[in-house]
C-alpha positions as CSV (number, residue, x, y, z in Angstrom):
1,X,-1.5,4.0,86.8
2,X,-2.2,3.4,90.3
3,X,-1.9,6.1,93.2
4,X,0.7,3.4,94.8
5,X,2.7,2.8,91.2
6,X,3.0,6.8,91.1
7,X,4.1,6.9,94.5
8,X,6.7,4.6,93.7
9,X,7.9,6.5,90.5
10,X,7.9,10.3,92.6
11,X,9.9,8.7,95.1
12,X,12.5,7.1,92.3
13,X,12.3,10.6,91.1
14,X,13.2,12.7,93.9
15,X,16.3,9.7,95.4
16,X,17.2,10.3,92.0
17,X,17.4,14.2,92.2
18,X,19.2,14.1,96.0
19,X,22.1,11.7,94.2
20,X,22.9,14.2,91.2
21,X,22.5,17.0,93.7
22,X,25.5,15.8,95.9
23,X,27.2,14.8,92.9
24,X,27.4,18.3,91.7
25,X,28.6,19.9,95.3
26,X,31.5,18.0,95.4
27,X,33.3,19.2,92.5
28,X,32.8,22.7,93.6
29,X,33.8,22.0,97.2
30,X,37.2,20.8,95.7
31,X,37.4,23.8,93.0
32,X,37.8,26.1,95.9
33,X,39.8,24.5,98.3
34,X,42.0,23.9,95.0
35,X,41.9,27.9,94.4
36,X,42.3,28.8,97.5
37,X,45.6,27.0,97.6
38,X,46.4,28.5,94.8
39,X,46.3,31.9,95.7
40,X,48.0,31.5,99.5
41,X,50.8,29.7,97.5
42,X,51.4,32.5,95.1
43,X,50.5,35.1,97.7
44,X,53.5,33.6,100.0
45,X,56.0,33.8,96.9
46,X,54.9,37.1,96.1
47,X,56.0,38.2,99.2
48,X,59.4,35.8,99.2
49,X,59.7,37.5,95.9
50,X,59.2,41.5,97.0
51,X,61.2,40.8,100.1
52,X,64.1,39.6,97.7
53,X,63.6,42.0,95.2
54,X,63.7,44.9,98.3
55,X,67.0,43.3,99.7
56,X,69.0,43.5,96.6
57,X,67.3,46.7,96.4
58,X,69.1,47.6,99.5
59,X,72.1,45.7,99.2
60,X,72.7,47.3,95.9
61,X,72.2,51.3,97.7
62,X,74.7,50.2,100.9
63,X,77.6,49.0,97.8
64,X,76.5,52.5,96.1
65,X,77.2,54.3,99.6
66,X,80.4,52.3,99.7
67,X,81.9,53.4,97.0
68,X,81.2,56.6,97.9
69,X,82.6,56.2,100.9
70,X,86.0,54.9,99.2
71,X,85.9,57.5,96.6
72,X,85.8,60.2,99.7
73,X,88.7,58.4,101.7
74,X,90.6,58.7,98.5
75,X,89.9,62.6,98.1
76,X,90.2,63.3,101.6
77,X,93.4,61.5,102.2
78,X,94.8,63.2,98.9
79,X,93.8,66.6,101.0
80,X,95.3,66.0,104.2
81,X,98.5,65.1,102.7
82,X,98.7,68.1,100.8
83,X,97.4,70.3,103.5
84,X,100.1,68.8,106.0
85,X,103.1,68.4,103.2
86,X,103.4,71.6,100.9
87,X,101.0,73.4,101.9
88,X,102.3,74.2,105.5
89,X,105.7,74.3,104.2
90,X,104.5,76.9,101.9
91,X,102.9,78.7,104.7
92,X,106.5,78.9,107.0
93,X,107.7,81.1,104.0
94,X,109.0,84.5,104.9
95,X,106.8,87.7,103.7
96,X,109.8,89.1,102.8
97,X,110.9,86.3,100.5
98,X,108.0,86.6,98.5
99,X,107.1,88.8,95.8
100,X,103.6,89.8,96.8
101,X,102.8,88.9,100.4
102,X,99.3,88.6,99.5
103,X,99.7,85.0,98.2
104,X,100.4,84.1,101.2
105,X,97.1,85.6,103.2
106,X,95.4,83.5,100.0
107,X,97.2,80.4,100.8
108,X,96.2,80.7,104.6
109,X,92.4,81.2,103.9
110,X,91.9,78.3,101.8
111,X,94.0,76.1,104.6
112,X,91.6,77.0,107.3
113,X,88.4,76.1,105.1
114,X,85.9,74.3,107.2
115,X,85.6,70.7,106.6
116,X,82.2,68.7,105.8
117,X,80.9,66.6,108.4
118,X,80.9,63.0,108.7
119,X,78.6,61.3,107.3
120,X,77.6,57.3,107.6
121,X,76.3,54.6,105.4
122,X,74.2,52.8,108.2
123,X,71.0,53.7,107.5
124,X,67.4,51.6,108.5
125,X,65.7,52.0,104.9
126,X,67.1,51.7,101.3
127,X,66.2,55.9,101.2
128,X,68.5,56.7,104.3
129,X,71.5,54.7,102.8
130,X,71.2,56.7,99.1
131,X,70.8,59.7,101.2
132,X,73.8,59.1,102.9
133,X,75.6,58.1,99.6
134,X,74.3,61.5,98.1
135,X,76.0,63.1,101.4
136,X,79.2,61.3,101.0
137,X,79.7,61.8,97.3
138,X,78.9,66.5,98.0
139,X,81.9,65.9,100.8
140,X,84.2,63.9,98.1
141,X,83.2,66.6,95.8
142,X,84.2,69.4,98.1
143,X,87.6,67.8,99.3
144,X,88.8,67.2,95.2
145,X,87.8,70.9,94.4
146,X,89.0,72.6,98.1
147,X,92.5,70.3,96.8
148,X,92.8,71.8,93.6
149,X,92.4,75.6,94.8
150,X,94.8,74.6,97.5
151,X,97.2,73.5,95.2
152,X,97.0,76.3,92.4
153,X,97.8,78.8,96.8
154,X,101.1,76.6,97.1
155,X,102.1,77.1,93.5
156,X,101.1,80.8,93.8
157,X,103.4,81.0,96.6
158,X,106.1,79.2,95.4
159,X,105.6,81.1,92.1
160,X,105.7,84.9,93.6
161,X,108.9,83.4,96.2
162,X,111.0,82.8,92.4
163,X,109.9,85.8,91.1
164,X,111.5,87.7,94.7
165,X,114.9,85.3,94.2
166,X,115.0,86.4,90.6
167,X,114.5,90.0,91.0
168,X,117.1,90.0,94.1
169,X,119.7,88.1,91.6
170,X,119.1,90.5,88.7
171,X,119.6,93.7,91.7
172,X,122.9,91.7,92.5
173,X,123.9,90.7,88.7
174,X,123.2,94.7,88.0
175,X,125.3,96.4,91.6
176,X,128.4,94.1,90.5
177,X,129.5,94.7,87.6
178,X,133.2,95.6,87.5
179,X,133.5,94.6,91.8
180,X,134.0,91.4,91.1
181,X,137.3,89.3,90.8
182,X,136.4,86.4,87.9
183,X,133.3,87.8,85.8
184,X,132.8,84.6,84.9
185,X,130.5,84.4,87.8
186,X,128.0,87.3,87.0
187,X,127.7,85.5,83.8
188,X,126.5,81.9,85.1
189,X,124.4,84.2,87.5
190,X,123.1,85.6,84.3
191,X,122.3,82.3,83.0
192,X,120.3,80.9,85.9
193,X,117.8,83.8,86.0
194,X,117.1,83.7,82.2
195,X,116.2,79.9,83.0
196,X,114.4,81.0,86.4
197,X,116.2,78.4,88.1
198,X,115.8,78.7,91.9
199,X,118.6,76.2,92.8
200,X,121.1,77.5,89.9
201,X,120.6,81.0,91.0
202,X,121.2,80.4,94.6
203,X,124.2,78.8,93.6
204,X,125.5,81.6,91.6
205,X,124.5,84.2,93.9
206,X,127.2,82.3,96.3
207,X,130.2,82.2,93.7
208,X,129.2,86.0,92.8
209,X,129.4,87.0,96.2
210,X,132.4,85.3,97.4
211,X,133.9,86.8,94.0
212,X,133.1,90.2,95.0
213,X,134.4,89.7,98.8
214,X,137.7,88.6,97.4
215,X,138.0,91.2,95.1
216,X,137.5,93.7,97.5
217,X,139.8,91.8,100.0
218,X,142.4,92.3,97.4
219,X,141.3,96.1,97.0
220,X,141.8,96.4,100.1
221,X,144.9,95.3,100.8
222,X,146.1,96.6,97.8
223,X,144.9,100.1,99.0
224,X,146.9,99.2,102.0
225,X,150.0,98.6,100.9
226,X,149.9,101.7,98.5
227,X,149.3,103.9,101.7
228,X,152.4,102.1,103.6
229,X,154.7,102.5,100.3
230,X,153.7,106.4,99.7
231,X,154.6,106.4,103.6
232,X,157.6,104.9,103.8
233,X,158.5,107.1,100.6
234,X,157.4,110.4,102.5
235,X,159.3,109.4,105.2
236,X,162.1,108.7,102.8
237,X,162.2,111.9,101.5
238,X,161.9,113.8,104.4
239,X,164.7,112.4,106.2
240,X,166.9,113.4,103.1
241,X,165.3,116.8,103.4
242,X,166.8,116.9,106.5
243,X,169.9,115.6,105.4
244,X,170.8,118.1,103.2
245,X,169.8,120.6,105.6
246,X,172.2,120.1,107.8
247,X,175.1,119.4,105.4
248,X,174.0,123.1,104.3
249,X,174.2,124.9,107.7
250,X,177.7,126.4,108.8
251,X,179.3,125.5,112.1
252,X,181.7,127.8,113.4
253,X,184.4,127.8,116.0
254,X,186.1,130.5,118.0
255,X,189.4,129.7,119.5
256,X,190.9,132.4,121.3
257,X,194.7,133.6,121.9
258,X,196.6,136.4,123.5
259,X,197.7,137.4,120.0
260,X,194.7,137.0,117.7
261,X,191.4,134.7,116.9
262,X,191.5,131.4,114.8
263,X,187.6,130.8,113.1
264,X,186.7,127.8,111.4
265,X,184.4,127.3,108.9
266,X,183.0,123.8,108.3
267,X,180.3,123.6,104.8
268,X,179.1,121.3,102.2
269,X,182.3,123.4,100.4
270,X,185.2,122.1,103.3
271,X,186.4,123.7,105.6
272,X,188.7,126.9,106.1
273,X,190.5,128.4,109.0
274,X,192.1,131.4,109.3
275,X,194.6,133.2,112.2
276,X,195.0,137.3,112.7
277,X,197.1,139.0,114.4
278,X,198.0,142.3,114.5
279,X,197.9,142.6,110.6
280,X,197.0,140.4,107.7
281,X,199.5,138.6,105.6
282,X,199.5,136.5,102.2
283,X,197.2,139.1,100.7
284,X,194.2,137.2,102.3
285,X,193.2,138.6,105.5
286,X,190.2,138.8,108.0
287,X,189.1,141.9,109.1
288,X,186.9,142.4,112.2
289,X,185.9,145.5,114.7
290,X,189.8,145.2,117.3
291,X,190.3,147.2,120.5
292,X,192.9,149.0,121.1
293,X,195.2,147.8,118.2
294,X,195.1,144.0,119.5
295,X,193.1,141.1,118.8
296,X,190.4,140.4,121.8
297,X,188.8,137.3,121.8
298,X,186.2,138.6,123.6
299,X,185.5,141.7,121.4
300,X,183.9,140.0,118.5
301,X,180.2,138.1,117.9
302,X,178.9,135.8,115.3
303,X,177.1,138.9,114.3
304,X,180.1,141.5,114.1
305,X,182.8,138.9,112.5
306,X,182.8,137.9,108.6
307,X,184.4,134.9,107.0
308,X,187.5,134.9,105.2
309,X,187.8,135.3,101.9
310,X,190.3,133.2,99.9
311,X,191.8,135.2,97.4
């Protein structure tokens, strides 16, 4: 072979080598472009995707902390009416009508309990939200158990106030017996504080006690009218007393003459007279101190003359 003939073939050779050598770059070129593609595609939806996943991630924490928040409305209203209902009726209660007063101090205590503070569901990150939902479910925890122990203080109160109205019914039932006018009312009174029955036992404490007051009205005038009768009877008696007195007491009178005395005697017996003179006559006489033989009216007294004497 001729030096031009191989010159010929090395340059066939090497256009030869240049043409597969671009041939194989672009392929390769594509490949990447193609992977690279590829990967900015799925590293955009990997981000839509976390971004998604995160929201509902979130939404789902702010319905959590909602609920929360409705579960503590609930327990908080339940508390405030309770705390402003019975509760502070309870409290207005007398010491006095209550059993042991100390109930009441109890009831008073757990009234006053501090509250928890608000707490809110708007938070920046899914963490703050179930933070606050943590928050809010401790304070709707606090007002359901702060309710019950409030509760069980009313009942306590309401509970040691029977036990005073039953043990002042039972004193009444017991200081009555026999001062009333119908019995029949002790025995309903009875009845009620066997059955502890607040409203039964104030109504038979009423019908007891207006039974009692009208027995002793009646007493009373009873007692009154006994006094006036024994009275009027002493009166009675004492003016007949007197009565016969003076029907007993003699009455005498002296009527005087120039020839003797005339004496009257008036009694329960009649009366009798008599006349002297000088001497007696009829066998019945009067005899009496004389002076001189003649009959002075002026020489005798009550003292020094006697009575006649029928014979």
């Amino acid at each position: 072979m001729t030096e031009k003939e191989k010159a010929i073939e090395d340059e066939t050779i090497e256009l030869s080598a240049e043409s597969t050598e671009k041939k194989t770059k672009k392929p390769h070129r594509r490949r990447a472009i193609v992977i690279t593609v590829v990967v900015l595609a799925l590293l955009t939806a990997g981000g839509i995707a976390w971004k998604a996943h995160a929201d509902r991630l979130m939404a789902e924490a702010r319905a959590d902390c909602a609920a929360a928040s409705e579960r503590l409305r609930t327990a908080t209203n339940d508390w405030n009416t309770l705390l402003n209902g019975s509760a502070a009726d309870a409290a207005k209660t007398d010491r006095k009508s209550v059993k042991d007063a100390k109930m009441l101090d109890a009831l008073s205590k757990t009234m006053k309990a501090t509250i928890p503070k608000t707490v809110s569901c708007k938070a920046d990150s899914r963490t703050g939200v179930q933070e606050a939902a943590k928050a809010i479910t401790a304070n709707a925890a606090w007002y359901k158990t702060h309710a019950k122990t409030l509760s069980k203080a009313v009942k306590a109160v309401e509970s040691s106030k029977l036990d005073k109205t039953v043990d002042d019914a039972q004193a009444l039932y017991d200081a009555t017996s026999g001062k009333v006018q119908d019995d029949k009312t002790r025995a309903s009174l009875l009845d009620a504080i066997k059955k502890r029955d607040a409203d039964a036992i104030g109504k038979a404490v009423k019908t007891v006690n207006e039974s009692k007051a009208a027995k002793e009205k009646a007493d009373a005038e009873a007692k009154a009218k006994a006094e006036q009768e024994a009275a009027a009877q002493a009166a009675a008696a004492a003016a007949q007393s007197q009565r016969q007195a003076q029907s007993y007491t003699p009455s005498y009178t002296n009527t005087g003459t120039s020839s003797g005395r005339s004496y009257t005697n008036v009694g329960s017996a009649g009366a009798s007279s008599g006349s002297t003179g000088g001497s007696s006559s009829g066998g019945s006489g009067w005899s009496g101190p004389t002076s001189g033989g003649h009959g002075d009216p002026g020489a005798c007294s009550l003292e020094d003359c006697s009575i006649p004497i029928q014979h």
